[in-house]
Backbone as numpy.savetxt, mean C-alpha at the origin, in Angstrom:
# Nx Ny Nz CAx CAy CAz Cx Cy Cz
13.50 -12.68 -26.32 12.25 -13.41 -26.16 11.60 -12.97 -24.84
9.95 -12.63 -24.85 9.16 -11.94 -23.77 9.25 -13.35 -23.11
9.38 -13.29 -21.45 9.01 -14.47 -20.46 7.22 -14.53 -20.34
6.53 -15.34 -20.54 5.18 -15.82 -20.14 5.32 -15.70 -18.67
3.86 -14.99 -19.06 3.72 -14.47 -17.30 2.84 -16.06 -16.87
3.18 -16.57 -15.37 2.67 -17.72 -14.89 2.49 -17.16 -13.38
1.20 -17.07 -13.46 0.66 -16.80 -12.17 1.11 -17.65 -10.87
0.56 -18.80 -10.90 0.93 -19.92 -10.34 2.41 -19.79 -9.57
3.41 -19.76 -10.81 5.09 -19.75 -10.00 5.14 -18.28 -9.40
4.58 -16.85 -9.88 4.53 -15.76 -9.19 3.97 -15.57 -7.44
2.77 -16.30 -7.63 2.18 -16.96 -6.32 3.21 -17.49 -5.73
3.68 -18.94 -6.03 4.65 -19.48 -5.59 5.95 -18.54 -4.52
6.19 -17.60 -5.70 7.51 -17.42 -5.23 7.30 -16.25 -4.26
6.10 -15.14 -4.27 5.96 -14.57 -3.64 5.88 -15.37 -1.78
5.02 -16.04 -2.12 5.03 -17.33 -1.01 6.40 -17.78 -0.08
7.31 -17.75 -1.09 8.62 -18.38 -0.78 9.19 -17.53 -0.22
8.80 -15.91 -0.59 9.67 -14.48 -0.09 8.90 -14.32 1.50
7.68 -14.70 1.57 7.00 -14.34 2.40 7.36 -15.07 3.80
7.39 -16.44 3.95 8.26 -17.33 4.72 9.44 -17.10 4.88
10.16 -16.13 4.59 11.87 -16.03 4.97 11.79 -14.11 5.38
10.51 -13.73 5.58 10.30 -12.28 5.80 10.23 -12.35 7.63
10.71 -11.04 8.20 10.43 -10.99 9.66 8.97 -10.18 9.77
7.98 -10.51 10.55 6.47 -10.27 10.90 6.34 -8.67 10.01
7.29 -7.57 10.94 6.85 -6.24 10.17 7.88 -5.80 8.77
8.09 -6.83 8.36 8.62 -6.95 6.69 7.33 -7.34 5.83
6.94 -8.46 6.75 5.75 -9.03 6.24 4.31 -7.90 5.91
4.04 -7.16 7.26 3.10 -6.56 6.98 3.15 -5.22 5.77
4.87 -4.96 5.77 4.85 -3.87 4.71 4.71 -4.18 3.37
4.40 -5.51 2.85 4.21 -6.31 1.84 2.51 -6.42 1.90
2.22 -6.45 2.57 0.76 -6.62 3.16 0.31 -5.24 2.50
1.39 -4.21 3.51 0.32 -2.90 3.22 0.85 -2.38 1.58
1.66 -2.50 0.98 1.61 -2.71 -0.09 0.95 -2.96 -1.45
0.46 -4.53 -1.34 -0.52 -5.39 -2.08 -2.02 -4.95 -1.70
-2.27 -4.54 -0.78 -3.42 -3.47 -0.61 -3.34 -1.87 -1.29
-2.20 -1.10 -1.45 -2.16 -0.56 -2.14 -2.31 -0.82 -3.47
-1.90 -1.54 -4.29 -1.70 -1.93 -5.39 -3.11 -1.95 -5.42
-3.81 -2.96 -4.72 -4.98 -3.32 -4.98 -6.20 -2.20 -4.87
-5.63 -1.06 -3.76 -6.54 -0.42 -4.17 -6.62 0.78 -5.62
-5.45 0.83 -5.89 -5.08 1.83 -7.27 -6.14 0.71 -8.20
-6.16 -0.52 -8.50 -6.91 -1.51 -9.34 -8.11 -1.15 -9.15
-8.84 -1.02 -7.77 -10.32 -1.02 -7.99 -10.21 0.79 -7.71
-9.86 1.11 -7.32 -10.05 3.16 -7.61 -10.15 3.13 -9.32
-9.58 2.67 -9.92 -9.41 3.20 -11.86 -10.73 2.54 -12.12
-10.71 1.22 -11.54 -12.24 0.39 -11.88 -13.38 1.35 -11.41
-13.41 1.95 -9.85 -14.33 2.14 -9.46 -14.70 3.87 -9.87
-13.68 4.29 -10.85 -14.09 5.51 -11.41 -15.09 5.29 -12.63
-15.17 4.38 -12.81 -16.12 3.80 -14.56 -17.28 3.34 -13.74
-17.63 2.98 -12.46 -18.59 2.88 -11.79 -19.24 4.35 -10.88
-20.72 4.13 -10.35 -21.52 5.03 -9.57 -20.42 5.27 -8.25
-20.69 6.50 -7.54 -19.78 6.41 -6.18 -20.50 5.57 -5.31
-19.10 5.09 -4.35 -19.78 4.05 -3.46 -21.44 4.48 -2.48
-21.80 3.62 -1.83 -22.66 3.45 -1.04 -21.89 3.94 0.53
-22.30 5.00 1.09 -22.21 5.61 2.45 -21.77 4.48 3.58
-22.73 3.56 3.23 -23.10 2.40 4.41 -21.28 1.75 4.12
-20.74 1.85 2.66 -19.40 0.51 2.42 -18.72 1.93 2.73
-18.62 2.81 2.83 -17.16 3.85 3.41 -17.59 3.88 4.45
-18.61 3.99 5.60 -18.40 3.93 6.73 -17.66 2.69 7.09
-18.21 1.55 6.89 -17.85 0.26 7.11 -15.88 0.07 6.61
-15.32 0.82 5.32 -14.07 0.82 5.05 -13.33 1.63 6.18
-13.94 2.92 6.91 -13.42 3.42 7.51 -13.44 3.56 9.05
-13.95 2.22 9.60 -14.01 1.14 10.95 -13.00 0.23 10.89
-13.26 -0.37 9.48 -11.65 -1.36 9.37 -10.67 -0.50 9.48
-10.13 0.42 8.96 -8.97 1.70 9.04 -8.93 1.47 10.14
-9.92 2.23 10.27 -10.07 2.66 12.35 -9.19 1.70 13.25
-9.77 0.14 13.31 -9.56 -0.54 14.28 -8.13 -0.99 13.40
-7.86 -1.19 12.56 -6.13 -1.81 11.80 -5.47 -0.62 12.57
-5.35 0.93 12.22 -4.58 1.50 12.57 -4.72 2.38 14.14
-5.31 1.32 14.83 -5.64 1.64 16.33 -4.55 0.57 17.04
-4.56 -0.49 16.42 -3.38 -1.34 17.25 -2.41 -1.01 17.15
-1.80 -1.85 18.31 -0.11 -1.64 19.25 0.77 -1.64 17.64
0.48 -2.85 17.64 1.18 -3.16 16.28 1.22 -2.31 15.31
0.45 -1.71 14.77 0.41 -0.96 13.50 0.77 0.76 14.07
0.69 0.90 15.79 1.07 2.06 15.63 2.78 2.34 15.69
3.28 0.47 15.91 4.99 1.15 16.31 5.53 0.97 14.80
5.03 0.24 13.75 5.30 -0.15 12.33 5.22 1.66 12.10
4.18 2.24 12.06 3.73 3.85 11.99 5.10 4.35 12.27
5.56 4.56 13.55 6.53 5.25 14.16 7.86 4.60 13.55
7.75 3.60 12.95 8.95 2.98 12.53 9.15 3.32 11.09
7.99 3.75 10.27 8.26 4.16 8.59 8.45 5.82 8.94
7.78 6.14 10.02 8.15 7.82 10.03 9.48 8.02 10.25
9.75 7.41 11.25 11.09 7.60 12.02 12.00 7.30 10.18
11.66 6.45 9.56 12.33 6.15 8.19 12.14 7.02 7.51
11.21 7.56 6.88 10.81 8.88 6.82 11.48 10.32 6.70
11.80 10.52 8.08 12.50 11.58 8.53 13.85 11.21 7.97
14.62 10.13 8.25 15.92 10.40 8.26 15.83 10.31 6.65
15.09 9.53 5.68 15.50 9.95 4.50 15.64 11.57 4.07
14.27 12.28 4.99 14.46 14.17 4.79 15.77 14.53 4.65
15.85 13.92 6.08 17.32 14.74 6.82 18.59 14.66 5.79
18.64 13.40 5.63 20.03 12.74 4.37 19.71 13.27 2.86
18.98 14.23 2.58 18.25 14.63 1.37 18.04 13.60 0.66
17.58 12.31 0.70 16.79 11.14 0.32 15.78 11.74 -0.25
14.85 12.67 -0.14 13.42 11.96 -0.62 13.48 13.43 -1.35
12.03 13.95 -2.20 11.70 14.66 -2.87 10.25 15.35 -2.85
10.09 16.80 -2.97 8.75 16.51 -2.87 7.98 16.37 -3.89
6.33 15.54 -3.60 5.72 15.11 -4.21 4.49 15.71 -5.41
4.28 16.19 -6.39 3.76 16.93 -7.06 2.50 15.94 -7.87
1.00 16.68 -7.61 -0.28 16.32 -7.98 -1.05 17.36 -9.36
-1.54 16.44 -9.93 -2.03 17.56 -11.18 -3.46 18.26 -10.56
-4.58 18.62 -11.62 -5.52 18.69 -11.38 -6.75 17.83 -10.74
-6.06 16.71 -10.75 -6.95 15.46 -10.73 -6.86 14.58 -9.45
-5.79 15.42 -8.95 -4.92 14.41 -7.79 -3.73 13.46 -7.74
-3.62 13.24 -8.79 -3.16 12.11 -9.40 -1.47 12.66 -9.03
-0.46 11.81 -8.69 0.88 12.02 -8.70 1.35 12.17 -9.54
1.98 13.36 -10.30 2.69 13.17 -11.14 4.08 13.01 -11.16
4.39 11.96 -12.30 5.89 11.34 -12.36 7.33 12.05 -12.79
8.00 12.22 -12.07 9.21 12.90 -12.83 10.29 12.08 -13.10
């Protein structure tokens, strides 16, 4: 039997994960759900006109000033530094794009 998806307790519980997270656990959940969110409106915003100049300058001031702070630059040094040692331990793989950009899955 499929479980009914319930927004509400998903909210909930994400909520519940979020309160027992330490600050830069938290934000990698953060930067995350912004990912997600932006793959949602990129597929949307390909069935639409390209943006307006004036909203990517303006997207790329927010960038600017998020990844100008203290904070977000030692989180930076802290996924690289993660990063690397996955290289080093042959952890990771490299990443392969079609014509389109798009990642493709292996």
């Amino acid at each position: 039997m499929q479980k009914r998806f319930n927004k509400k307790l998903c909210e909930q519980k994400v909520i519940t994960i979020i309160r027992k997270l330490p600050p830069d656990r938290i934000t990698q959940l953060l930067d995350f759900a912004l990912f997600l969110e932006f793959q949602m409106n990129n597929s949307q915003q390909q069935t639409n006109e390209i943006e307006d100049v004036d909203v990517v300058a303006s997207d790329n001031d927010k960038w600017d000033r998020l990844l100008s702070s203290s904070e977000s630059q030692i989180l930076l040094e802290k996924m690289a530094d993660s990063a690397m040692a996955d290289i080093k331990a042959n952890l990771s793989k490299p990443m392969a794009f079609n014509s389109e950009g798009k990642i493709i899955q292996k």
